[in-house]
ZAKOLDREN-40703 format. One line per 2 residues: number of its first residue (from 1); their letters; for each residue y negated, z negated, x of N, C-alpha, C. Coordinates in Angstrom, 1 decimal. Layout:
REM ZAKOLDREN-40703
NUM> a> Y Z X Y Z X Y Z X; ...
***
This chain:
REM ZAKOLDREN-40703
1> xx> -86.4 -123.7 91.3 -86.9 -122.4 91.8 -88.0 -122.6 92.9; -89.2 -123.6 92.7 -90.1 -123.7 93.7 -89.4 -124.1 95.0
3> xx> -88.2 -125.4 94.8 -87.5 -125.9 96.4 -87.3 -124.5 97.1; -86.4 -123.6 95.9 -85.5 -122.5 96.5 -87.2 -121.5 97.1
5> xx> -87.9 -121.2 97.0 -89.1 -120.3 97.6 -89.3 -121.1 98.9; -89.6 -122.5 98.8 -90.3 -123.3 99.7 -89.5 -123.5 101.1
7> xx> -87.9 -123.4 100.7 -87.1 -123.7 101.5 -86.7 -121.3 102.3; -87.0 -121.2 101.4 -86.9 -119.6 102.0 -88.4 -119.2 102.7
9> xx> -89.6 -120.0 102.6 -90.4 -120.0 103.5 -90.7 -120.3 104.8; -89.8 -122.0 104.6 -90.0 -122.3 106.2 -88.9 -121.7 106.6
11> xx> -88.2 -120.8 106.5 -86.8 -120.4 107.6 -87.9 -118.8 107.8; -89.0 -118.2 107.0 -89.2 -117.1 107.3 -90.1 -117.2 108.5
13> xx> -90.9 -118.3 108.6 -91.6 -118.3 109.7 -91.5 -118.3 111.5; -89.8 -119.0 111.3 -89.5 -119.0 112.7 -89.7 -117.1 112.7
15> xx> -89.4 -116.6 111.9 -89.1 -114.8 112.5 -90.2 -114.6 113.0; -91.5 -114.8 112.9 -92.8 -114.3 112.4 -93.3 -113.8 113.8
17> xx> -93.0 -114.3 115.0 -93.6 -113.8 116.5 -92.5 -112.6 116.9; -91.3 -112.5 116.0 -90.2 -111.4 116.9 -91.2 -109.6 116.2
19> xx> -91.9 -110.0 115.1 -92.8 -108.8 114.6 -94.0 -108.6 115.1; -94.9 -109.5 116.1 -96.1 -109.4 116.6 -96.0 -108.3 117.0
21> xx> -95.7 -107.6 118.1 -95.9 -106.4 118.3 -96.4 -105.2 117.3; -95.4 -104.9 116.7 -95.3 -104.0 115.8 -97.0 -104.5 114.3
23> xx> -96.8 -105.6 114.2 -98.4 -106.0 114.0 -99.9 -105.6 114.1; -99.7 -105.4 115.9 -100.8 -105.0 116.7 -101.2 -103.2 116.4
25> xx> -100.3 -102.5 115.6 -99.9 -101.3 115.2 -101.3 -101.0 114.0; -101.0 -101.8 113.5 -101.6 -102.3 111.7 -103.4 -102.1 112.4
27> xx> -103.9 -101.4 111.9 -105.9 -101.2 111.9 -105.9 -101.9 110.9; -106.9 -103.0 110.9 -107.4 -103.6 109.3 -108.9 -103.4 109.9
29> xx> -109.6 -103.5 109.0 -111.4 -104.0 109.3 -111.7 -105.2 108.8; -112.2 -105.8 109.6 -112.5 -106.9 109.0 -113.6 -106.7 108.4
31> xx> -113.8 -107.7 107.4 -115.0 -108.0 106.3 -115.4 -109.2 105.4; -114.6 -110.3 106.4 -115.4 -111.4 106.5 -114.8 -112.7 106.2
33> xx> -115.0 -113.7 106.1 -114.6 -114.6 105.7 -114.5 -115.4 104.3; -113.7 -116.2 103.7 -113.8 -116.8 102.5 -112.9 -118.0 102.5
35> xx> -113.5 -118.8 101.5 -112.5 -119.8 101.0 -111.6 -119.9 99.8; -110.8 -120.0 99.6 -110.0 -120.3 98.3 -110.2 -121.4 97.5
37> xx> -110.9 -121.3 95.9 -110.7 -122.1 95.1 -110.1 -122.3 94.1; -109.5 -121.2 94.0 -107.8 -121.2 93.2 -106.9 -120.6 93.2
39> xx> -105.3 -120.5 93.2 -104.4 -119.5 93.2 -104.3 -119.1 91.4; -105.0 -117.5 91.2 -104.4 -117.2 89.9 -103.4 -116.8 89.2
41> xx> -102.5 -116.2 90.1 -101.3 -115.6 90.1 -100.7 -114.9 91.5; -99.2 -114.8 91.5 -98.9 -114.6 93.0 -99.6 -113.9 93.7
43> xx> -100.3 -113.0 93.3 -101.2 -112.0 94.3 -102.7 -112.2 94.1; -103.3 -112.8 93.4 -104.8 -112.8 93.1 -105.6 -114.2 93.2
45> xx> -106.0 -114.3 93.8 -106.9 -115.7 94.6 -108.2 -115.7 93.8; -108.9 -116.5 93.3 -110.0 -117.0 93.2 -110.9 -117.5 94.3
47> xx> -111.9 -116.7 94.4 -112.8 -117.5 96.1 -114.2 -118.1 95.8; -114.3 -119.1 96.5 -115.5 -120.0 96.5 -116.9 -119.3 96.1
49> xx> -116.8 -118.0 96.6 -118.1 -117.5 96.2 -118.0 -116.7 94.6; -117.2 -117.2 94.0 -116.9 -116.4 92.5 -116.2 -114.5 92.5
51> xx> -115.9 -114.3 93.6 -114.8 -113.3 93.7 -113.6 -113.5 93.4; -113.3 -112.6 92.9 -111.3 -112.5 93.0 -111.0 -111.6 94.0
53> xx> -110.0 -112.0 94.7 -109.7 -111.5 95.9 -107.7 -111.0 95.3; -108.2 -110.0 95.3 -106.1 -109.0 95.0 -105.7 -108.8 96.2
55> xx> -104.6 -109.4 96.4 -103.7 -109.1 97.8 -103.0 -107.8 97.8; -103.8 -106.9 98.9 -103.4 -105.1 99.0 -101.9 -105.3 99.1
57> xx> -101.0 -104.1 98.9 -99.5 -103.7 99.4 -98.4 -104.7 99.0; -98.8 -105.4 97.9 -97.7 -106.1 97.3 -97.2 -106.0 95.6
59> xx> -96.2 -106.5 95.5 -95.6 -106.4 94.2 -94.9 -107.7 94.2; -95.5 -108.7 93.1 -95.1 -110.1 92.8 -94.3 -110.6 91.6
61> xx> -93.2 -111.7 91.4 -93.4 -112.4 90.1 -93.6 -113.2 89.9; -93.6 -114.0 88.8 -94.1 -114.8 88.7 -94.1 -116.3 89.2
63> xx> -92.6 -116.2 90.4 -92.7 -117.1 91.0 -93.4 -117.3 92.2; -93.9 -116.4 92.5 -94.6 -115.7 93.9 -95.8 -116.8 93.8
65> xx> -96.1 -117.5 92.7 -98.0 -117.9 92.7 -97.6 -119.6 93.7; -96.0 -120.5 93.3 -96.0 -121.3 94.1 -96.1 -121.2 95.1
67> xx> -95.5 -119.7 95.6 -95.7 -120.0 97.3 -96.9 -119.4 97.8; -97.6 -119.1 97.1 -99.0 -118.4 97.3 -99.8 -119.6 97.5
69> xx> -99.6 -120.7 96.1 -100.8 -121.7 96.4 -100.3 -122.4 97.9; -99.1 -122.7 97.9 -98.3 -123.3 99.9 -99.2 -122.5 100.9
71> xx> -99.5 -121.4 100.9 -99.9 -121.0 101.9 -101.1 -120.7 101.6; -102.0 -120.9 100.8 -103.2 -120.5 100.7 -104.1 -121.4 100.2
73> xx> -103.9 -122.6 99.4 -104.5 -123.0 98.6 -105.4 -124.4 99.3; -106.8 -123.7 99.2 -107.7 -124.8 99.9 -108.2 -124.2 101.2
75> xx> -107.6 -123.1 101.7 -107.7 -122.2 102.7 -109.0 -121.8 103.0; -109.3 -121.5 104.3 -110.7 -120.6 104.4 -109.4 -119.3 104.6
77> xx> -109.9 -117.6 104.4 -109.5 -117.0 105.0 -109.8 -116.0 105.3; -109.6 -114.9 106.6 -110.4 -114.4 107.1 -109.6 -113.0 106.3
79> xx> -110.5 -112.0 106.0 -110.0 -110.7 105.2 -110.7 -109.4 105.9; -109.4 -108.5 105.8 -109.5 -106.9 106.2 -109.1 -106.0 105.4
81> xx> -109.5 -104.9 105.5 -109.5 -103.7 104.3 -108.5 -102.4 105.2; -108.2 -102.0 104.8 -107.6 -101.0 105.1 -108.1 -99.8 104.9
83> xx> -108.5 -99.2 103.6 -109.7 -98.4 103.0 -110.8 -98.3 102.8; -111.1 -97.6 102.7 -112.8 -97.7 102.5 -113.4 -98.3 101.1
85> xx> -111.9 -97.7 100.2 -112.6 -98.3 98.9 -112.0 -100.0 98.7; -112.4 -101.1 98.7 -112.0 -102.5 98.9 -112.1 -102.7 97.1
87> xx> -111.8 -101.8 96.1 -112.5 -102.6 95.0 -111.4 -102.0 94.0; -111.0 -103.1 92.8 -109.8 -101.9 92.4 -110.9 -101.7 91.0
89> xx> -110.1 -100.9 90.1 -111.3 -100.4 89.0 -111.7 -101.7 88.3; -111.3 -102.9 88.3 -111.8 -104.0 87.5 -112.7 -104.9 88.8
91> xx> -113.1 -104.0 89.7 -114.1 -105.2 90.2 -113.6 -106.1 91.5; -112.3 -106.3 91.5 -111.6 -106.9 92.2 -111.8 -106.6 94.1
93> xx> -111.7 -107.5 94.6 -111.7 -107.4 95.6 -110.2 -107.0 96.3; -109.6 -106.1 97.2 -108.1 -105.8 97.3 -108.7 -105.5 99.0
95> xx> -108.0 -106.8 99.1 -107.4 -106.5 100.5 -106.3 -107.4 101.4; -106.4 -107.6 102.9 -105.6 -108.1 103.3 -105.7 -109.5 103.9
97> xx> -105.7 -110.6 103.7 -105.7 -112.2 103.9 -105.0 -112.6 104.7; -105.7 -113.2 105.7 -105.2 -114.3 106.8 -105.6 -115.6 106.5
99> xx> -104.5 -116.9 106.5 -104.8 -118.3 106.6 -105.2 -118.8 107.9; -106.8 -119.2 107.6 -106.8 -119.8 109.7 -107.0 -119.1 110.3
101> xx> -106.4 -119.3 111.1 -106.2 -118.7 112.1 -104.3 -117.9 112.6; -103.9 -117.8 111.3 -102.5 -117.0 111.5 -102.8 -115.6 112.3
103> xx> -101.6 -114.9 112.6 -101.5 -113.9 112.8 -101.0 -112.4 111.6; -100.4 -113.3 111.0 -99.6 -112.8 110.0 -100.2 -112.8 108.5
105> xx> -100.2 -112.0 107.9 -101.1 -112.0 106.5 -100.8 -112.8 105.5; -101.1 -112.8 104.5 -100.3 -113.7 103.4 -99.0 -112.7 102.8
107> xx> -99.6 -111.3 102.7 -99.1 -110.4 102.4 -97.7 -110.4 102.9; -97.3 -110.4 104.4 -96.2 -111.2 105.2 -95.3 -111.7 104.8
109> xx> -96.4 -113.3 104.7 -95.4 -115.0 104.4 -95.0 -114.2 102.9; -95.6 -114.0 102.3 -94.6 -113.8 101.0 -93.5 -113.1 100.8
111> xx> -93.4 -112.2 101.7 -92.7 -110.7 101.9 -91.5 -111.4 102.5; -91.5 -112.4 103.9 -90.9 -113.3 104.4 -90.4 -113.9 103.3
113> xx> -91.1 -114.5 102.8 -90.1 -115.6 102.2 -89.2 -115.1 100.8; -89.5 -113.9 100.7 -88.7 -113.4 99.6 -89.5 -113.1 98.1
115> xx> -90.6 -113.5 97.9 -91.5 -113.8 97.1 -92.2 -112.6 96.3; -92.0 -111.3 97.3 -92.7 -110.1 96.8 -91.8 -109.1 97.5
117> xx> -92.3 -107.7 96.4 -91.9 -106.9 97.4 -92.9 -105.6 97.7; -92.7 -104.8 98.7 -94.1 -103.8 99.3 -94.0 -102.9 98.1
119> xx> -94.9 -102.8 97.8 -95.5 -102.2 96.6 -95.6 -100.6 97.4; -95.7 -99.7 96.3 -95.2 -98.3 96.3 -96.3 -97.6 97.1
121> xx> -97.8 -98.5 96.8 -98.6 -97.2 97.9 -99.3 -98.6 98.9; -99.1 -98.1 100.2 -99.5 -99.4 101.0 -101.1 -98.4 101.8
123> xx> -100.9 -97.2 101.8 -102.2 -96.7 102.7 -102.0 -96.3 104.2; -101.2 -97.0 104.9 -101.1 -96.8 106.4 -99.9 -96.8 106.9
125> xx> -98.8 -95.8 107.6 -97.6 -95.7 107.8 -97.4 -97.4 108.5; -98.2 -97.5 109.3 -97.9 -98.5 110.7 -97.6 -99.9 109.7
127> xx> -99.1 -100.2 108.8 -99.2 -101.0 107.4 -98.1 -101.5 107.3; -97.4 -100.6 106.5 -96.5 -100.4 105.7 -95.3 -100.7 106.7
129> xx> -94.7 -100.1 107.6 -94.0 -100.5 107.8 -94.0 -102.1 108.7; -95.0 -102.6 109.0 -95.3 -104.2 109.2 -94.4 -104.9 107.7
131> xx> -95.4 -104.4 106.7 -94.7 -105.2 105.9 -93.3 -104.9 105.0; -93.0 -103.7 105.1 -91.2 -103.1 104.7 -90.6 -103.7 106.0
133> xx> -90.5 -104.3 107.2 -89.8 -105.2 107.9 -89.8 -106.4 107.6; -90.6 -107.0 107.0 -90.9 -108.7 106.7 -89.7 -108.6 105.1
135> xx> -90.0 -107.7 104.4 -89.3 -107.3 103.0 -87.8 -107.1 103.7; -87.2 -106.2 104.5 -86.3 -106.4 105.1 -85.3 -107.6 105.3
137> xx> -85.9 -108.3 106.1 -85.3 -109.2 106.6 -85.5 -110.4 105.4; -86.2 -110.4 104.5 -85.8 -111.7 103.8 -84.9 -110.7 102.9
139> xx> -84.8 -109.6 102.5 -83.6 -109.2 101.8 -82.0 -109.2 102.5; -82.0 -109.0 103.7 -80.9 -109.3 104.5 -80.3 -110.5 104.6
141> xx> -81.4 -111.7 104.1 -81.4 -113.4 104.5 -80.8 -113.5 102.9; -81.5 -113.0 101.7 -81.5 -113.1 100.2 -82.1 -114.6 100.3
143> xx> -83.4 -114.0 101.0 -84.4 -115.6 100.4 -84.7 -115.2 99.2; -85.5 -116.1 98.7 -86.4 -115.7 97.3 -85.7 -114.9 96.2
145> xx> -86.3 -114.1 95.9 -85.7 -113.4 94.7 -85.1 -112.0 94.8; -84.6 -112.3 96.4 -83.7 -111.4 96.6 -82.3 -111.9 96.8
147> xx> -82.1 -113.2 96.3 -80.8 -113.9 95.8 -80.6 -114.0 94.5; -81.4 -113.1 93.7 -81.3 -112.5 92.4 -80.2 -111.3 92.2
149> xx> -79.5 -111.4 91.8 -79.1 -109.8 91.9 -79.8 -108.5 90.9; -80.6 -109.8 89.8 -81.1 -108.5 89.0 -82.3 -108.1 89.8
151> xx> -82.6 -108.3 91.1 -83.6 -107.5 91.8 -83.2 -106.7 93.1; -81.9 -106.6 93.3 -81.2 -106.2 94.5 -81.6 -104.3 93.3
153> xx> -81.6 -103.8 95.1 -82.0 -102.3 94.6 -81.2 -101.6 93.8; -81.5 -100.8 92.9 -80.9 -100.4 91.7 -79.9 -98.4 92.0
155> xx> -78.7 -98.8 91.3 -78.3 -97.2 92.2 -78.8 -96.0 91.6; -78.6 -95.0 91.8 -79.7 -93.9 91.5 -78.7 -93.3 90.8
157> xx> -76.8 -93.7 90.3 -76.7 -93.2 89.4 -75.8 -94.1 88.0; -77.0 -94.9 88.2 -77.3 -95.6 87.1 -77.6 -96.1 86.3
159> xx> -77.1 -94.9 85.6 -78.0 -94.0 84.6 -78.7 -95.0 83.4; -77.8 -96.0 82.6 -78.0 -96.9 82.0 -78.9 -97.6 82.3
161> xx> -79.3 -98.3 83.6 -79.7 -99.2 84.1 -81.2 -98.7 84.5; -81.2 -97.5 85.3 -82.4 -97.2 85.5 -83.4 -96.6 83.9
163> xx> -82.2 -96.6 82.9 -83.4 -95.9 81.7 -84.1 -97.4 81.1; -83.5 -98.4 81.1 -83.9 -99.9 81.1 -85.1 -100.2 81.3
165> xx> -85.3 -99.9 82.9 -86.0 -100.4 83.5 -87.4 -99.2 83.6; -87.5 -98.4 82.7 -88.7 -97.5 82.4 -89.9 -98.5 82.0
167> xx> -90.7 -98.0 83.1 -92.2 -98.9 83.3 -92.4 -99.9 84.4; -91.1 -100.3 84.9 -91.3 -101.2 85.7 -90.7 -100.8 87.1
169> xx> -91.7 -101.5 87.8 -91.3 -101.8 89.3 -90.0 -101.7 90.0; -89.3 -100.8 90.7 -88.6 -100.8 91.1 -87.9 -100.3 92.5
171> xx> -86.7 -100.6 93.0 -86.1 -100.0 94.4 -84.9 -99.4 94.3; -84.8 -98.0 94.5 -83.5 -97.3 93.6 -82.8 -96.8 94.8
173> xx> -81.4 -96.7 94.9 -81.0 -95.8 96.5 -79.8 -95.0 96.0; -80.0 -94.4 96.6 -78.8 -93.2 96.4 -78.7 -91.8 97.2
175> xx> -78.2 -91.3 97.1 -77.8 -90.1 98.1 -78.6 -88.7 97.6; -79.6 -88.0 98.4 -80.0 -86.7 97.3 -79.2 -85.6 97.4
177> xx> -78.8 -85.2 96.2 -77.6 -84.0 96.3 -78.0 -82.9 96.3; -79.6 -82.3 96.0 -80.1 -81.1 96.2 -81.9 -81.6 96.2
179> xx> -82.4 -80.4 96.6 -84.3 -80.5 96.8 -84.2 -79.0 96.2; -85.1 -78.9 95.3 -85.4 -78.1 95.0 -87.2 -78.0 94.0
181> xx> -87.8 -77.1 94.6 -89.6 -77.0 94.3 -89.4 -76.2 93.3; -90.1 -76.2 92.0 -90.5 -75.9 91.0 -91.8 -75.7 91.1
183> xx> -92.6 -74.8 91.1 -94.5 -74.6 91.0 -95.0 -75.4 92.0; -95.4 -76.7 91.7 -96.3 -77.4 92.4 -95.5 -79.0 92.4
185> xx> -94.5 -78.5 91.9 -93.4 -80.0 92.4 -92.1 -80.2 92.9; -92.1 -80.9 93.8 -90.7 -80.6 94.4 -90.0 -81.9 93.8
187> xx> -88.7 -81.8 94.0 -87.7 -82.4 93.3 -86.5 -82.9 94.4; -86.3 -83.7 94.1 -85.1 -84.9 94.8 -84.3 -85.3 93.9
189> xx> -82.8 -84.8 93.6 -82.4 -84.9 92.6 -81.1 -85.9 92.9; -80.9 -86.7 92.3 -80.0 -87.5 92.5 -78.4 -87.2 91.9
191> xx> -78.4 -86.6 90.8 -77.5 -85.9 90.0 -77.8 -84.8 89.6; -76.6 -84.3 88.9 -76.1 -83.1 89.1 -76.7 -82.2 87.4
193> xx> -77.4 -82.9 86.6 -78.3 -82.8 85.4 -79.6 -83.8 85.5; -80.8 -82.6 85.2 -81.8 -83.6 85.3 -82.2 -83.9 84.4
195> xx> -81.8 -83.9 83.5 -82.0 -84.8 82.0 -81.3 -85.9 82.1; -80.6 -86.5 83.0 -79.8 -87.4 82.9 -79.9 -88.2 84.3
197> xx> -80.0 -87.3 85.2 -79.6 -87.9 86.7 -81.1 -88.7 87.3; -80.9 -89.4 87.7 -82.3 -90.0 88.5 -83.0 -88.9 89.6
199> xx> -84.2 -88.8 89.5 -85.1 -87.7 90.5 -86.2 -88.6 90.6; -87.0 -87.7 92.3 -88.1 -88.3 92.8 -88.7 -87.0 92.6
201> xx> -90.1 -87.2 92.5 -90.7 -85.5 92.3 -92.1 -86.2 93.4; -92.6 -85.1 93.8 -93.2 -85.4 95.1 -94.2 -84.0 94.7
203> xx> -95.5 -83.9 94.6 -96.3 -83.1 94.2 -96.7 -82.0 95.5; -96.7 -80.7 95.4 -97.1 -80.2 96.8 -98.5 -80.7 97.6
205> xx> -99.3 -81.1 97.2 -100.7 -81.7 97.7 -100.2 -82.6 98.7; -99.4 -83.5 98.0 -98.8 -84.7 99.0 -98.0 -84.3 100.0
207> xx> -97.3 -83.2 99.6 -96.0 -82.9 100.9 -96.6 -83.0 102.7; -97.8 -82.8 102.4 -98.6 -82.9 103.7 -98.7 -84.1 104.7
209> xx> -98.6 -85.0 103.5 -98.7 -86.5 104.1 -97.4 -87.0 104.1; -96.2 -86.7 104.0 -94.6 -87.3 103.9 -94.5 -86.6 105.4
211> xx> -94.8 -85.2 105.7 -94.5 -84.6 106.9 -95.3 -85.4 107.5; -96.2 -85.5 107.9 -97.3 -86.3 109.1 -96.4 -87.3 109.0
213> xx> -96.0 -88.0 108.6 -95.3 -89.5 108.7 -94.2 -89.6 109.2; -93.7 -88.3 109.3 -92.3 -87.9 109.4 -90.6 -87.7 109.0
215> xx> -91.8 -87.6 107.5 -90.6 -87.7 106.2 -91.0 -85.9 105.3; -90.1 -85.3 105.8 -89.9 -83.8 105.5 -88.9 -83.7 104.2
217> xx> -89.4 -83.8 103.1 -88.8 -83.9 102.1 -87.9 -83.0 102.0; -87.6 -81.5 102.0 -86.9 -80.8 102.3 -85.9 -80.6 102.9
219> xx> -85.4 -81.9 103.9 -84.5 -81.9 104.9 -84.0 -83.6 104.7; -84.2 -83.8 103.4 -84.0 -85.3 102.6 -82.6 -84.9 101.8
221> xx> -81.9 -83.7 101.5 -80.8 -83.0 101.0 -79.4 -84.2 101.6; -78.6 -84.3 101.2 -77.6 -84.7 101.5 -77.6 -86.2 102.4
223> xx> -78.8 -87.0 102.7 -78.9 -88.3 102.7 -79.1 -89.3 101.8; -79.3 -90.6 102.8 -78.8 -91.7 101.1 -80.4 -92.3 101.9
225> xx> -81.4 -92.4 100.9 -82.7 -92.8 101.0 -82.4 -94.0 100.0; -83.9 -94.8 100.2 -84.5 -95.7 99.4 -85.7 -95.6 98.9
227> xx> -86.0 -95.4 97.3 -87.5 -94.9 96.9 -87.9 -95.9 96.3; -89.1 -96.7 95.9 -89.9 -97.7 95.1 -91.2 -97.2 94.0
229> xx> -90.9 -98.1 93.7 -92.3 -97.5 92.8 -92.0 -97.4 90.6; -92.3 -97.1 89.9 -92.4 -97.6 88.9 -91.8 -96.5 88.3
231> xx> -90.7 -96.9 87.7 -89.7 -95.6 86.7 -90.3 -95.3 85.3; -90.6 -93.8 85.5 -91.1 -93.4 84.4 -89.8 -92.3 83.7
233> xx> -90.2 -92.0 82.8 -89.0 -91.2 82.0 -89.3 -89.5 81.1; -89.0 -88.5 82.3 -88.8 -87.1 82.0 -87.7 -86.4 81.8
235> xx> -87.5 -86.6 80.7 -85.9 -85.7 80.8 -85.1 -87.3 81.0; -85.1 -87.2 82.7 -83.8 -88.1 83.0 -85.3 -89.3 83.9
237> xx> -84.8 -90.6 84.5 -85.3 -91.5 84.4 -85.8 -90.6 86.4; -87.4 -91.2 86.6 -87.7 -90.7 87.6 -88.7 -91.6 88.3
239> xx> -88.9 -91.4 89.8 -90.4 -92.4 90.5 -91.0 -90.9 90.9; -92.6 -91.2 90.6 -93.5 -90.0 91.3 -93.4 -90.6 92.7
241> xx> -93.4 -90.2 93.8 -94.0 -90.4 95.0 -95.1 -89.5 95.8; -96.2 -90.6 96.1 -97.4 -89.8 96.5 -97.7 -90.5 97.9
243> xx> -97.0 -91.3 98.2 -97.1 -92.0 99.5 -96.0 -92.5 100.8; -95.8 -92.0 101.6 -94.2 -91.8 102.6 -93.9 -93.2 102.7
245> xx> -94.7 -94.1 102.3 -93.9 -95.6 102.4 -93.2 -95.5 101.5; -93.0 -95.0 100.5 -92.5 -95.4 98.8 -90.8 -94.6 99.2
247> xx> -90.7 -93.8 100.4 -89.7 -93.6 100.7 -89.1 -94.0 102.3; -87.8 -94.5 102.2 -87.3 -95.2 103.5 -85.5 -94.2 103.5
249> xx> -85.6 -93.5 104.6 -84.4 -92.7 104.7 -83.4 -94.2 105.7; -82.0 -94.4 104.7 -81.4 -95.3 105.1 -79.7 -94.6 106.0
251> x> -79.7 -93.3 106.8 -78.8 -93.0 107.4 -79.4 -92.2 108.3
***
């Protein structure tokens, strides 16, 4: 498993200058520098000054920590925040890591190499889609553990499959066959019973921020999208979305 990561690493790096551009898009703030004194798991670094440093906008497993320690391990690296709040409720430091002098985050190389995938709320359209292209293309390539098939996206009417996977992380696609708002929640219904059929429910507060992004949930009827994010179970198996990265319209 580690050859198979290591060898889906170096082929992701030749890509890594054809996304500079789109890079330059991404605001981070810087906030300073550090070194690495251990990798604790694919996304969480231990730093010389007794911080834990959580890597923002990703979703890892367990194999993700080898290629974490390859690219990070013994590192100085230089870190930017994207929010104001840099701290998750345990203290943690969460943000975005550069080795060196890269251009490219760690966040990236993992995304590249197959290792992770963009986690459901990333903060910044431009962000987000930097790293849903790096996730792309190693899914296109099936580096990493996207030559899994139990991680290849899951269909939205599948029904068995997605009631399985309640609680956990996931990428569902399918076609929405009606939108329809109830009070204060709109609805993306994948089938034709929603005790049964997969739905995305999208709160009105948020609808504000899907349109600024340019994702008008209401005119989401009759295409085949891609949603992420963690299936929970109402009625019929569902993802909340509160953030327009967590949705990708694929037609």
């Amino acid at each position: 498993m580690r050859r198979r990561f290591a060898a889906a690493l170096a082929a992701a790096v030749v890509s890594f200058a054809a996304r500079a551009a789109a890079d330059e898009a991404c605001k981070l703030t810087a906030i300073g520098v550090a070194r690495v004194a251990g990798v604790r798991d694919g996304r969480t670094l231990v730093l010389a000054d007794g911080r834990e440093l959580r890597l923002a906008g990703v979703e890892v497993t367990d194999a993700a920590r080898a290629v974490l320690q390859q690219l990070a391990g013994g590192q100085t690296l230089r870190l930017a925040k994207l929010n104001a709040d840099d701290r998750d409720r345990y203290g943690r430091l969460v943000a975005f890591a550069f080795a060196g002098n890269a251009r490219q985050s760690l966040q990236q190389a993992l995304l590249a190499a197959g290792a992770a995938r963009v986690a459901a709320r990333v903060g910044d359209k431009a962000c987000a889609e930097t790293l849903l292209a790096a996730e792309r293309e190693a899914r296109a390539g099936h580096r990493g553990l996207w030559a899994d098939p139990n991680f290849a996206p899951l269909a939205a009417d599948n029904f068995a499959r997605l009631a399985a996977e309640k609680g956990h992380f996931a990428l569902v696609e399918g076609t929405v066959l009606s939108v329809h708002q109830s009070g204060a929640t709109l609805y993306l219904n994948f089938g034709r019973r929603w005790t049964k059929g997969f739905s995305v429910i999208i709160l009105r507060r948020n609808q504000g921020k899907f349109a600024a992004a340019g994702i008008v949930p209401q005119r989401l009827q009759g295409r085949r999208i891609r949603v992420r994010g963690f299936i929970e179970r109402r009625g019929g198996p569902l993802i909340e979305a509160d953030a327009p990265e967590q949705i990708e319209p694929l037609d």
